[in-house]
VEXKOLLUM-875136 format. One line per 10 residues: their letters; for each residue x, y, z of C-alpha. Coordinates in Angstrom, 1 decimal, decimal comma. Each point is the difference from the previous one (the first is absolute). Example, Ala and Ser with C-alpha at 12.3 -4.5 7.8 and 13.67 -1.06 7.14 Angstrom:
<mipas>
as	12,3 -4,5 7,8 | 1,4 3,4 -0,7
</mipas>
This chain:
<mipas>
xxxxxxxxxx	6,7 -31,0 22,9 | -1,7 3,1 -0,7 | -2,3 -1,0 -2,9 | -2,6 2,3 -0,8 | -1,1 -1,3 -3,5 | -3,4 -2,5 -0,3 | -0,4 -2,9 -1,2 | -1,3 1,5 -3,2 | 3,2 2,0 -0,6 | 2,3 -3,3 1,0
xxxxxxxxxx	-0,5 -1,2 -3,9 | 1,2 3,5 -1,3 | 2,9 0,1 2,6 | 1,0 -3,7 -1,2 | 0,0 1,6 -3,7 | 1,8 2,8 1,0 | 2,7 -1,7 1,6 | 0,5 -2,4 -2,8 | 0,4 3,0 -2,6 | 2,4 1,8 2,2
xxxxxxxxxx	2,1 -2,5 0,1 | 2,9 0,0 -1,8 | 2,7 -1,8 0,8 | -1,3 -1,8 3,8 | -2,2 -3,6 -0,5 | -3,6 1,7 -0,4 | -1,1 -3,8 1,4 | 1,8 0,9 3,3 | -1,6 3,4 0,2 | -3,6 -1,5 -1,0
xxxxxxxxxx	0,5 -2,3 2,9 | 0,6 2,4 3,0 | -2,6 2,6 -1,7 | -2,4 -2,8 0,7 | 1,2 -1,2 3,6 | -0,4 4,0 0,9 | -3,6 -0,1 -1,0 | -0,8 -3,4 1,3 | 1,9 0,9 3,2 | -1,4 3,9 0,5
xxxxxxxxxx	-3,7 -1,1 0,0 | 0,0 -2,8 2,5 | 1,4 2,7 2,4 | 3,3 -1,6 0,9 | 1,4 3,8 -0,1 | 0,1 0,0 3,7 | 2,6 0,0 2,8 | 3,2 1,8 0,8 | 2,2 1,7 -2,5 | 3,6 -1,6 -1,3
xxxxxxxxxx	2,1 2,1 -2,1 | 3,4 -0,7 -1,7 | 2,0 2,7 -1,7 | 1,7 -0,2 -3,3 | 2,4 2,6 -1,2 | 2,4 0,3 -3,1 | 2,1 2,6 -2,3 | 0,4 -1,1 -3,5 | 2,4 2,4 -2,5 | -2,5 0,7 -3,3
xxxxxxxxxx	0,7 3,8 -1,5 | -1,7 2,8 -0,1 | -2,0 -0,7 -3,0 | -0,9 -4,2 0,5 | -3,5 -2,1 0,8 | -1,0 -0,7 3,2 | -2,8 -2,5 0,1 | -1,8 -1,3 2,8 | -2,8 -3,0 0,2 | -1,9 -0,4 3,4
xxxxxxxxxx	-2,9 -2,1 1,1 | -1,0 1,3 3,1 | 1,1 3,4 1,6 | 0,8 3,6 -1,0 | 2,3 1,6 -2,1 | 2,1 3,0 0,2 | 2,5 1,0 -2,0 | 1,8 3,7 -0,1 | 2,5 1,8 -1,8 | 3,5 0,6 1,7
xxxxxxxxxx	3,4 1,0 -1,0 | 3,1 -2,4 -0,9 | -0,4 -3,4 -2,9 | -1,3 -2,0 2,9 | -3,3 -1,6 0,9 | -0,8 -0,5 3,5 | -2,4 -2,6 1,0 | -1,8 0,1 3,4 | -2,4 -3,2 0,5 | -1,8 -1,2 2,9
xxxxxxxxxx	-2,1 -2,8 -0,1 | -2,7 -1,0 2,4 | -2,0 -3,2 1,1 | -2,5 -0,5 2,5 | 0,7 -2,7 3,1 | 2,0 -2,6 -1,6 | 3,8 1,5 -0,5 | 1,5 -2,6 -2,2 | -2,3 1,0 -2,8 | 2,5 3,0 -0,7
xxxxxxxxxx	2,9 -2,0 -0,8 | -2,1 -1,3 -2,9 | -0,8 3,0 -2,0 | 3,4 1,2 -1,5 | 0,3 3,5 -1,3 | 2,1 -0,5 -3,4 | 2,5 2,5 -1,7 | 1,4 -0,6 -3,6 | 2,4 3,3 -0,2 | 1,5 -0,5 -4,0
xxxxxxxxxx	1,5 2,6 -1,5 | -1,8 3,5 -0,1 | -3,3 -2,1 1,5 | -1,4 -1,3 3,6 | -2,7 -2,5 0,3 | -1,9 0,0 3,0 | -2,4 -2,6 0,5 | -1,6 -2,0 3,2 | -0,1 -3,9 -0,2 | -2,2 -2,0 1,8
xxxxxxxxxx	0,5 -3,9 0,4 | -2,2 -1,9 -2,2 | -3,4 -1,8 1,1 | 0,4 0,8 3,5 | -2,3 2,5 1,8 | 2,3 2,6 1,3 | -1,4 3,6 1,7 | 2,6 2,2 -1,0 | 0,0 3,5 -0,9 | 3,4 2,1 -1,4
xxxxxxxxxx	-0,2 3,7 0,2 | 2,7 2,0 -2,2 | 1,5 3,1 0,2 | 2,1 0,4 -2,6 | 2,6 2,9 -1,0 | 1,4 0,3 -3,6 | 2,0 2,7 -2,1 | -2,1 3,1 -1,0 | 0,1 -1,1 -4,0 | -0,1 -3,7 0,7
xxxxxxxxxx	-3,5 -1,5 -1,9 | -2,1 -1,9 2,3 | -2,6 -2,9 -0,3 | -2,6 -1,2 2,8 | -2,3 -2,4 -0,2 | -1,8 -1,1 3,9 | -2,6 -2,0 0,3 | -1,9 0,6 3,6 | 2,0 3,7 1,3 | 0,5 3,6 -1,0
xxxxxxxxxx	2,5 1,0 -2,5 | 1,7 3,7 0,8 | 2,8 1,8 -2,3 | 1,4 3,8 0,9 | 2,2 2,0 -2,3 | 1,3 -3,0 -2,6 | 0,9 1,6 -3,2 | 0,2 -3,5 -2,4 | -2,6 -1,9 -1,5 | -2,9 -0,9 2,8
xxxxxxxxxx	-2,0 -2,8 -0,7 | -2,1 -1,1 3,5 | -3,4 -2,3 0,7 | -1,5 -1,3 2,7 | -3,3 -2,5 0,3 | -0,7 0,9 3,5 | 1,2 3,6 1,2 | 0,4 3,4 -0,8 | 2,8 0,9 -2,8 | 1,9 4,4 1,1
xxxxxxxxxx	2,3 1,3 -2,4 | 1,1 3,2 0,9 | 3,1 1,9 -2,4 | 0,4 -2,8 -2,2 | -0,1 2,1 -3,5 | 0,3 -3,2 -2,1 | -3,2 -1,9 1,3 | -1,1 -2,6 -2,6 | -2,4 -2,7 1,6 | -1,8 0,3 3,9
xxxxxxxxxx	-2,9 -2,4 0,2 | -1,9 -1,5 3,0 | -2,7 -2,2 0,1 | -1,2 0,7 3,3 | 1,5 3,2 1,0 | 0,2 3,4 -0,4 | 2,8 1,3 -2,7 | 1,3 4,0 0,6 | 2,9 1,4 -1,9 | 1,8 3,2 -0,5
xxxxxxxxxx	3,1 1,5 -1,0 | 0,0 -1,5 -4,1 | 1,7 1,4 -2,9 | 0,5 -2,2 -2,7 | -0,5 0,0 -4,0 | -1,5 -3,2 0,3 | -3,2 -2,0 0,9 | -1,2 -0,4 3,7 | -2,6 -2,7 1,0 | -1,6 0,0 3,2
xxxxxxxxxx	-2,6 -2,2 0,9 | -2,1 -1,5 3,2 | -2,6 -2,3 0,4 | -1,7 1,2 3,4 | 1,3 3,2 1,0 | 0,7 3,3 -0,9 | 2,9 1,6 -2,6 | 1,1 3,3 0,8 | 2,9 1,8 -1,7 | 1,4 3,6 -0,1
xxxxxxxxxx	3,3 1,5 -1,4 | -0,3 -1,7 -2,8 | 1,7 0,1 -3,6 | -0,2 -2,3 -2,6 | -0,6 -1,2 -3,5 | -2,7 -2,3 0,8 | -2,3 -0,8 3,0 | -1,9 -2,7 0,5 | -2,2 -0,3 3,0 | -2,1 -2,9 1,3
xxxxxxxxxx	-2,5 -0,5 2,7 | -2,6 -2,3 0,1 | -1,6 1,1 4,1 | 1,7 2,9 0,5 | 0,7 3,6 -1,3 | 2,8 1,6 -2,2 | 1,5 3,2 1,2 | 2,8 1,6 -1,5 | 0,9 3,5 0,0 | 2,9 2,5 -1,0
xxxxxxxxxx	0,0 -2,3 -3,4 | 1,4 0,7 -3,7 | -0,5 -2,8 -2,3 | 0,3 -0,7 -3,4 | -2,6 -3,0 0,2 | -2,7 -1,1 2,7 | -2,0 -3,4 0,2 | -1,6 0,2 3,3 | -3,2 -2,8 1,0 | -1,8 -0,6 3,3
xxxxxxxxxx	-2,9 -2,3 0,7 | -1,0 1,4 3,1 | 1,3 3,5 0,9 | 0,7 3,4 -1,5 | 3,0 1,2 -2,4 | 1,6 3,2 0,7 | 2,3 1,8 -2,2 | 2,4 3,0 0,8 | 2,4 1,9 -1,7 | 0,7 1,0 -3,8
xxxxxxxxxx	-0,6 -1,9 -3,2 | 2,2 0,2 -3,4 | -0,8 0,9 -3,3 | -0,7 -3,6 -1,8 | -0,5 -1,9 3,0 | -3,1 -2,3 1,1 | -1,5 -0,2 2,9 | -2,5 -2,8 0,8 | -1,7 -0,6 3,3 | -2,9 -2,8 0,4
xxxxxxxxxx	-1,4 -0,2 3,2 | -3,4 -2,5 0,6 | -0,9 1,4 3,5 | 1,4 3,3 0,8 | 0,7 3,5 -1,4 | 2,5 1,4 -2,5 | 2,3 3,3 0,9 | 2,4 1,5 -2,2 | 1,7 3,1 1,8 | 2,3 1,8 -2,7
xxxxxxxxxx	2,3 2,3 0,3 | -0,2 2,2 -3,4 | -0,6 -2,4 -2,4 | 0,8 1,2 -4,0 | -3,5 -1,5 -1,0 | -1,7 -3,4 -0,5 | -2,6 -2,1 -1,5 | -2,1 -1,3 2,6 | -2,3 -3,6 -0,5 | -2,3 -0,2 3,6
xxxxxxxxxx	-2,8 -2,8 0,7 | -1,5 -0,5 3,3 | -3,2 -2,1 0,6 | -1,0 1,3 3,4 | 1,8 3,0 0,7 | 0,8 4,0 -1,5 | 2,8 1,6 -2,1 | 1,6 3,2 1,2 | 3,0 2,1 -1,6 | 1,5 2,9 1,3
xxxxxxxxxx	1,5 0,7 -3,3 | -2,1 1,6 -3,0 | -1,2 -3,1 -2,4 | -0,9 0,1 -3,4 | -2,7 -3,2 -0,2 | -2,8 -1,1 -1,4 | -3,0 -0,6 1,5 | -1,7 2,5 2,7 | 2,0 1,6 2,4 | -1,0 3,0 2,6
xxxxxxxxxx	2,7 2,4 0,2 | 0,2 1,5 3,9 | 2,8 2,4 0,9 | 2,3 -1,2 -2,5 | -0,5 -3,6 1,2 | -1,5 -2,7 -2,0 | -2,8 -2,1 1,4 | -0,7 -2,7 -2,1 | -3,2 -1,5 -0,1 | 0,6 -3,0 -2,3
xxxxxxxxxx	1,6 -3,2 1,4 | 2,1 -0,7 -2,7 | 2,1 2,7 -1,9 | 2,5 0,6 -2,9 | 2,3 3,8 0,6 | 2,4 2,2 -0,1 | 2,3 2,2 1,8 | 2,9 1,6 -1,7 | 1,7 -1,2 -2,5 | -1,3 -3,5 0,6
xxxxxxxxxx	3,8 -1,4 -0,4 | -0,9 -2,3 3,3 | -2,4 -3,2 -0,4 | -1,9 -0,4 3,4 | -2,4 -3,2 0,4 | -1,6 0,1 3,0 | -2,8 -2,7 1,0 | -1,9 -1,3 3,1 | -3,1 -1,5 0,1 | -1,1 0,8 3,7
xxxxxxxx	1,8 3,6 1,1 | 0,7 3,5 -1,4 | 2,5 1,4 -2,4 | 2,0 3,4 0,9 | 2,0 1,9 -1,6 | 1,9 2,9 1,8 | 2,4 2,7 0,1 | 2,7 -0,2 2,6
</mipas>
Protein backbone atom coordinates (compact mmCIF):
# COMPACT_ATOMS: atom_id res chain seq x y z
CA UNK A 1 0.00 0.00 0.00
CA UNK A 2 1.48 3.18 -0.83
CA UNK A 3 1.47 5.00 2.54
CA UNK A 4 3.43 7.89 2.77
CA UNK A 5 2.14 9.48 6.14
CA UNK A 6 4.24 8.87 9.64
CA UNK A 7 3.40 7.64 12.50
CA UNK A 8 2.89 11.09 13.85
CA UNK A 9 0.33 12.00 11.14
CA UNK A 10 -1.51 8.30 11.64
CA UNK A 11 -3.54 10.09 14.74
CA UNK A 12 -4.66 13.02 12.39
CA UNK A 13 -5.52 10.58 9.52
CA UNK A 14 -7.59 8.39 12.08
CA UNK A 15 -9.51 11.84 12.96
CA UNK A 16 -9.91 12.74 9.61
CA UNK A 17 -11.39 9.69 8.54
CA UNK A 18 -13.84 9.57 11.32
CA UNK A 19 -15.07 13.23 10.51
CA UNK A 20 -15.47 12.51 6.88
CA UNK A 21 -17.48 10.03 7.40
CA UNK A 22 -20.88 10.27 6.89
CA UNK A 23 -22.93 7.62 6.23
CA UNK A 24 -19.95 4.34 6.15
CA UNK A 25 -19.10 2.72 9.93
CA UNK A 26 -16.17 5.26 10.82
CA UNK A 27 -15.20 1.95 13.29
CA UNK A 28 -14.51 0.08 10.00
CA UNK A 29 -12.59 2.85 8.38
CA UNK A 30 -10.49 3.41 11.80
CA UNK A 31 -9.63 -0.20 11.62
CA UNK A 32 -8.01 -0.54 8.09
CA UNK A 33 -6.37 3.22 8.58
CA UNK A 34 -4.57 1.46 11.40
CA UNK A 35 -3.70 -2.06 9.64
CA UNK A 36 -2.14 0.42 6.69
CA UNK A 37 0.07 2.00 9.19
CA UNK A 38 0.98 -1.02 11.17
CA UNK A 39 1.38 -2.98 7.92
CA UNK A 40 3.48 -0.03 5.78
CA UNK A 41 6.26 0.26 8.42
CA UNK A 42 7.20 -3.29 8.98
CA UNK A 43 7.91 -3.33 5.18
CA UNK A 44 5.52 -5.96 4.02
CA UNK A 45 5.02 -3.61 0.86
CA UNK A 46 6.99 -6.00 -1.19
CA UNK A 47 6.52 -8.46 -3.97
CA UNK A 48 4.73 -8.63 -7.31
CA UNK A 49 1.81 -6.51 -8.24
CA UNK A 50 -2.05 -7.94 -8.38
CA UNK A 51 -4.56 -5.66 -9.81
CA UNK A 52 -8.40 -6.10 -10.21
CA UNK A 53 -10.54 -3.72 -12.17
CA UNK A 54 -13.85 -2.23 -11.17
CA UNK A 55 -16.02 -0.35 -13.53
CA UNK A 56 -19.67 1.11 -13.37
CA UNK A 57 -22.21 3.77 -15.00
CA UNK A 58 -24.65 5.08 -12.62
CA UNK A 59 -27.61 7.66 -14.16
CA UNK A 60 -27.38 11.01 -11.56
CA UNK A 61 -28.22 14.42 -13.71
CA UNK A 62 -26.43 17.03 -14.65
CA UNK A 63 -26.59 18.99 -11.59
CA UNK A 64 -26.37 15.93 -8.50
CA UNK A 65 -23.44 14.94 -5.72
CA UNK A 66 -20.87 12.71 -6.38
CA UNK A 67 -19.03 11.67 -3.33
CA UNK A 68 -16.22 9.54 -3.00
CA UNK A 69 -14.34 8.05 0.36
CA UNK A 70 -10.99 6.25 -0.13
CA UNK A 71 -8.39 4.87 2.11
CA UNK A 72 -5.53 4.18 0.17
CA UNK A 73 -4.98 5.26 -3.48
CA UNK A 74 -5.58 8.25 -5.86
CA UNK A 75 -8.35 10.02 -6.98
CA UNK A 76 -9.39 11.49 -10.17
CA UNK A 77 -12.35 12.71 -11.09
CA UNK A 78 -13.18 14.88 -14.48
CA UNK A 79 -16.01 16.59 -16.04
CA UNK A 80 -17.66 14.96 -19.21
CA UNK A 81 -20.83 15.29 -21.07
CA UNK A 82 -24.19 13.21 -20.65
CA UNK A 83 -26.14 12.71 -16.62
CA UNK A 84 -23.73 9.82 -16.15
CA UNK A 85 -20.91 9.05 -13.81
CA UNK A 86 -18.32 6.75 -14.87
CA UNK A 87 -16.30 4.91 -12.37
CA UNK A 88 -12.85 3.43 -13.31
CA UNK A 89 -11.26 1.51 -10.15
CA UNK A 90 -8.32 -0.61 -9.97
CA UNK A 91 -7.22 -1.98 -6.92
CA UNK A 92 -3.80 -3.38 -6.07
CA UNK A 93 -2.09 -5.80 -3.55
CA UNK A 94 1.23 -7.00 -3.20
CA UNK A 95 1.97 -11.10 -3.35
CA UNK A 96 -0.98 -12.62 -1.83
CA UNK A 97 -4.04 -12.32 -4.58
CA UNK A 98 -6.99 -13.28 -2.43
CA UNK A 99 -6.59 -10.06 -0.46
CA UNK A 100 -8.45 -8.20 -3.30
CA UNK A 101 -11.59 -10.00 -3.11
CA UNK A 102 -11.78 -8.52 0.31
CA UNK A 103 -11.73 -4.79 -0.17
CA UNK A 104 -15.13 -4.00 -1.97
CA UNK A 105 -15.55 -0.78 -3.79
CA UNK A 106 -19.23 0.36 -2.75
CA UNK A 107 -21.77 2.57 -4.81
CA UNK A 108 -25.05 3.89 -3.22
CA UNK A 109 -26.60 5.70 -6.63
CA UNK A 110 -30.15 7.38 -5.00
CA UNK A 111 -31.73 9.77 -6.66
CA UNK A 112 -29.74 12.92 -8.07
CA UNK A 113 -26.61 11.44 -5.74
CA UNK A 114 -23.67 8.64 -5.99
CA UNK A 115 -21.72 7.42 -3.04
CA UNK A 116 -18.55 6.08 -3.68
CA UNK A 117 -16.77 4.68 -0.98
CA UNK A 118 -13.93 1.71 -0.46
CA UNK A 119 -14.70 -0.99 2.28
CA UNK A 120 -12.20 -2.92 3.82
CA UNK A 121 -13.05 -6.07 6.03
CA UNK A 122 -12.87 -5.41 9.63
CA UNK A 123 -9.83 -6.44 11.94
CA UNK A 124 -8.06 -8.15 9.38
CA UNK A 125 -4.72 -6.84 7.92
CA UNK A 126 -5.35 -6.45 4.29
CA UNK A 127 -2.66 -4.51 1.70
CA UNK A 128 -4.96 -3.14 -0.55
CA UNK A 129 -4.90 -0.02 -2.41
CA UNK A 130 -8.07 1.43 -4.89
CA UNK A 131 -7.11 3.97 -7.41
CA UNK A 132 -10.16 6.02 -9.00
CA UNK A 133 -10.72 7.72 -11.93
CA UNK A 134 -13.86 9.00 -11.87
CA UNK A 135 -16.00 10.97 -14.72
CA UNK A 136 -19.18 13.03 -13.73
CA UNK A 137 -21.49 15.68 -15.51
CA UNK A 138 -19.86 19.14 -15.95
CA UNK A 139 -22.42 20.84 -13.11
CA UNK A 140 -22.60 17.78 -10.95
CA UNK A 141 -21.10 18.96 -7.17
CA UNK A 142 -18.42 16.72 -5.94
CA UNK A 143 -17.00 15.63 -2.47
CA UNK A 144 -13.54 13.75 -1.88
CA UNK A 145 -12.23 12.81 1.03
CA UNK A 146 -8.68 10.12 0.66
CA UNK A 147 -6.76 9.22 3.27
CA UNK A 148 -3.10 7.94 1.91
CA UNK A 149 -3.32 9.24 -2.30
CA UNK A 150 -3.65 12.31 -4.44
CA UNK A 151 -7.00 13.81 -5.09
CA UNK A 152 -7.22 15.52 -8.85
CA UNK A 153 -10.45 17.42 -10.36
CA UNK A 154 -10.48 19.20 -14.10
CA UNK A 155 -13.15 21.42 -15.33
CA UNK A 156 -16.27 20.52 -12.66
CA UNK A 157 -18.47 23.41 -12.54
CA UNK A 158 -20.61 22.30 -9.02
CA UNK A 159 -19.73 22.70 -5.65
CA UNK A 160 -15.94 21.12 -4.99
CA UNK A 161 -15.24 20.15 -1.65
CA UNK A 162 -11.81 17.82 -1.70
CA UNK A 163 -8.99 16.70 1.31
CA UNK A 164 -6.45 14.47 1.51
CA UNK A 165 -4.15 13.45 4.74
CA UNK A 166 -1.43 12.10 2.69
CA UNK A 167 -1.05 13.62 -0.98
CA UNK A 168 -1.25 16.39 -3.09
CA UNK A 169 -4.95 18.04 -3.68
CA UNK A 170 -5.09 19.94 -8.20
CA UNK A 171 -8.07 21.70 -9.01
CA UNK A 172 -7.91 23.09 -12.21
CA UNK A 173 -11.39 25.07 -13.84
CA UNK A 174 -13.50 24.34 -10.97
CA UNK A 175 -15.03 28.07 -10.48
CA UNK A 176 -17.03 27.04 -7.42
CA UNK A 177 -14.06 25.71 -5.19
CA UNK A 178 -15.11 25.81 -1.45
CA UNK A 179 -12.68 23.64 0.75
CA UNK A 180 -9.03 21.91 -0.58
CA UNK A 181 -6.97 20.94 2.42
CA UNK A 182 -4.01 18.54 2.84
CA UNK A 183 -2.17 17.60 5.71
CA UNK A 184 0.82 16.38 4.09
CA UNK A 185 0.75 17.64 0.68
CA UNK A 186 0.92 20.35 -1.52
CA UNK A 187 -2.62 22.10 -2.40
CA UNK A 188 -2.67 24.23 -6.11
CA UNK A 189 -5.76 25.56 -7.58
CA UNK A 190 -6.94 27.70 -10.41
CA UNK A 191 -9.81 28.48 -12.48
CA UNK A 192 -12.38 29.94 -9.36
CA UNK A 193 -15.18 32.25 -9.66
CA UNK A 194 -17.52 32.25 -6.98
CA UNK A 195 -19.43 34.91 -4.61
CA UNK A 196 -18.64 32.85 -1.81
CA UNK A 197 -15.85 31.81 0.69
CA UNK A 198 -12.82 29.52 -0.34
CA UNK A 199 -10.67 27.75 2.28
CA UNK A 200 -7.54 26.19 1.42
CA UNK A 201 -5.27 24.81 3.85
CA UNK A 202 -2.04 22.36 4.15
CA UNK A 203 -0.08 21.19 6.93
CA UNK A 204 3.39 20.46 5.19
CA UNK A 205 3.50 21.73 1.79
CA UNK A 206 2.96 24.46 -0.23
CA UNK A 207 -0.55 26.39 -1.50
CA UNK A 208 -0.43 27.97 -4.71
CA UNK A 209 -3.38 29.43 -6.48
CA UNK A 210 -3.97 31.70 -9.65
CA UNK A 211 -7.18 32.62 -11.63
CA UNK A 212 -8.86 33.33 -8.87
CA UNK A 213 -12.25 35.16 -7.93
CA UNK A 214 -13.95 35.13 -4.93
CA UNK A 215 -15.68 36.70 -1.90
CA UNK A 216 -13.44 35.32 0.60
CA UNK A 217 -10.00 33.50 0.79
CA UNK A 218 -8.67 31.79 3.33
CA UNK A 219 -5.23 30.32 3.09
CA UNK A 220 -3.30 28.12 5.46
CA UNK A 221 0.09 26.75 5.65
CA UNK A 222 1.85 25.78 8.50
CA UNK A 223 5.68 24.54 6.42
CA UNK A 224 5.16 25.78 3.30
CA UNK A 225 4.42 29.00 1.19
CA UNK A 226 1.23 30.72 -0.14
CA UNK A 227 1.23 31.77 -3.68
CA UNK A 228 -1.57 33.12 -5.46
CA UNK A 229 -1.69 35.38 -8.29
CA UNK A 230 -4.10 36.92 -10.96
CA UNK A 231 -6.56 37.38 -7.62
CA UNK A 232 -9.68 39.79 -6.86
CA UNK A 233 -11.03 39.37 -3.53
CA UNK A 234 -13.35 40.93 -1.38
CA UNK A 235 -11.66 39.38 1.80
CA UNK A 236 -8.10 37.69 2.59
CA UNK A 237 -7.04 35.68 5.80
CA UNK A 238 -3.81 34.26 4.71
CA UNK A 239 -1.10 32.56 7.76
CA UNK A 240 2.14 30.55 7.41
CA UNK A 241 4.46 29.34 10.13
CA UNK A 242 7.26 28.72 8.04
CA UNK A 243 7.28 30.29 4.56
CA UNK A 244 6.50 33.49 2.66
CA UNK A 245 2.91 34.90 1.59
CA UNK A 246 2.60 36.38 -1.76
CA UNK A 247 -0.27 38.33 -3.02
CA UNK A 248 -1.21 39.30 -6.68
CA UNK A 249 -3.80 41.06 -8.38
CA UNK A 250 -6.32 43.87 -7.41
CA UNK A 251 -7.99 44.80 -4.11
CA UNK A 252 -11.65 46.37 -3.63
CA UNK A 253 -12.76 49.30 -2.02
CA UNK A 254 -13.82 48.06 1.64
CA UNK A 255 -12.06 44.90 1.62
CA UNK A 256 -9.35 43.56 4.23
CA UNK A 257 -6.53 41.99 3.56
CA UNK A 258 -4.53 40.28 6.37
CA UNK A 259 -1.42 38.21 5.95
CA UNK A 260 0.69 36.79 9.05
CA UNK A 261 3.63 35.06 8.32
CA UNK A 262 6.26 33.91 11.49
CA UNK A 263 9.22 32.95 9.07
CA UNK A 264 9.12 34.47 5.72
CA UNK A 265 8.36 37.64 3.70
CA UNK A 266 5.23 39.49 2.80
CA UNK A 267 4.39 40.61 -1.06
CA UNK A 268 1.49 42.32 -2.13
CA UNK A 269 1.69 42.98 -6.02
CA UNK A 270 -1.35 45.25 -7.07
CA UNK A 271 -2.68 46.07 -10.00
CA UNK A 272 -4.10 49.80 -9.57
CA UNK A 273 -5.39 49.77 -6.42
CA UNK A 274 -8.09 52.90 -5.48
CA UNK A 275 -6.14 53.50 -2.16
CA UNK A 276 -5.66 51.88 1.32
CA UNK A 277 -4.79 52.10 4.86
CA UNK A 278 -1.83 50.08 5.47
CA UNK A 279 -0.85 48.51 9.35
CA UNK A 280 2.93 46.79 8.81
CA UNK A 281 5.18 45.20 11.72
CA UNK A 282 8.13 43.23 11.14
CA UNK A 283 10.74 42.23 13.87
CA UNK A 284 13.66 41.34 11.72
CA UNK A 285 13.14 42.56 8.45
CA UNK A 286 12.32 46.14 6.06
CA UNK A 287 9.11 47.77 4.65
CA UNK A 288 9.10 48.86 1.07
CA UNK A 289 6.19 50.51 -1.07
CA UNK A 290 6.17 51.30 -4.55
CA UNK A 291 3.23 53.44 -3.94
CA UNK A 292 3.43 57.13 -2.42
CA UNK A 293 2.50 56.73 1.52
CA UNK A 294 1.24 59.21 3.75
CA UNK A 295 2.79 57.86 7.42
CA UNK A 296 4.09 58.75 10.34
CA UNK A 297 7.18 58.23 11.54
CA UNK A 298 10.61 58.79 9.33
CA UNK A 299 10.59 57.87 5.87
CA UNK A 300 13.41 58.69 3.06
CA UNK A 301 11.76 59.49 -0.02
CA UNK A 302 14.08 58.10 -3.27
CA UNK A 303 12.79 58.35 -6.76
CA UNK A 304 9.35 58.48 -5.85
CA UNK A 305 9.78 55.31 -3.79
CA UNK A 306 9.34 54.99 -0.13
CA UNK A 307 12.06 53.43 2.00
CA UNK A 308 10.91 52.97 5.27
CA UNK A 309 13.18 52.91 7.97
CA UNK A 310 10.90 52.01 10.90
CA UNK A 311 9.80 48.41 11.49
CA UNK A 312 6.50 48.97 12.27
CA UNK A 313 4.21 51.50 10.34
CA UNK A 314 0.66 52.98 10.23
CA UNK A 315 -0.26 54.67 6.17
CA UNK A 316 -1.84 55.60 3.49
CA UNK A 317 -2.20 55.37 -0.13
CA UNK A 318 -5.31 56.74 -1.84
CA UNK A 319 -8.33 56.96 -0.62
CA UNK A 320 -7.51 54.39 2.10
CA UNK A 321 -11.02 52.58 1.30
CA UNK A 322 -8.76 49.13 1.52
CA UNK A 323 -7.67 47.75 5.14
CA UNK A 324 -4.29 45.92 4.62
CA UNK A 325 -2.67 44.03 7.84
CA UNK A 326 0.41 42.76 7.03
CA UNK A 327 2.70 40.94 9.77
CA UNK A 328 5.80 38.68 9.96
CA UNK A 329 8.10 38.43 12.50
CA UNK A 330 11.25 37.02 10.62
CA UNK A 331 11.08 38.39 6.72
CA UNK A 332 10.30 41.55 4.71
CA UNK A 333 7.16 43.33 3.75
CA UNK A 334 6.63 44.62 0.00
CA UNK A 335 4.40 46.39 -1.52
CA UNK A 336 4.45 46.76 -5.41
CA UNK A 337 3.01 47.96 -8.53
CA UNK A 338 2.36 45.45 -11.19
Amino acid sequence: MRLRFSFVLAGVALGAVSAAAQGPDPRELRDAVRHAVTRAYQGRDTGQEQTDRFSGKYRIGRDGRVSIQNISGDITVTAGSGDEVSVEAVKRARRDRSQLDQVRVEVDNAAGRVDIRTSYPRLNNVNVSVDYTVTVPTGVSVELHSVSGSVKVSGVRGVVRAETVSGNVTLTDTPKLEVAKSVSGDVSFSGVSTDTDVSIASVSGSVRGRSVKAHGLEFNSVSGDVVISDVTCDRLGAKSVSGAIEYSGSITRAGRYDMNSHSGSVRLTLTNPPGFEVTANTFSGSIRSDFPLTIGGDSDRRGGRPEITSRSIRATFGDGSATLTLRTFSGNIVIEKR
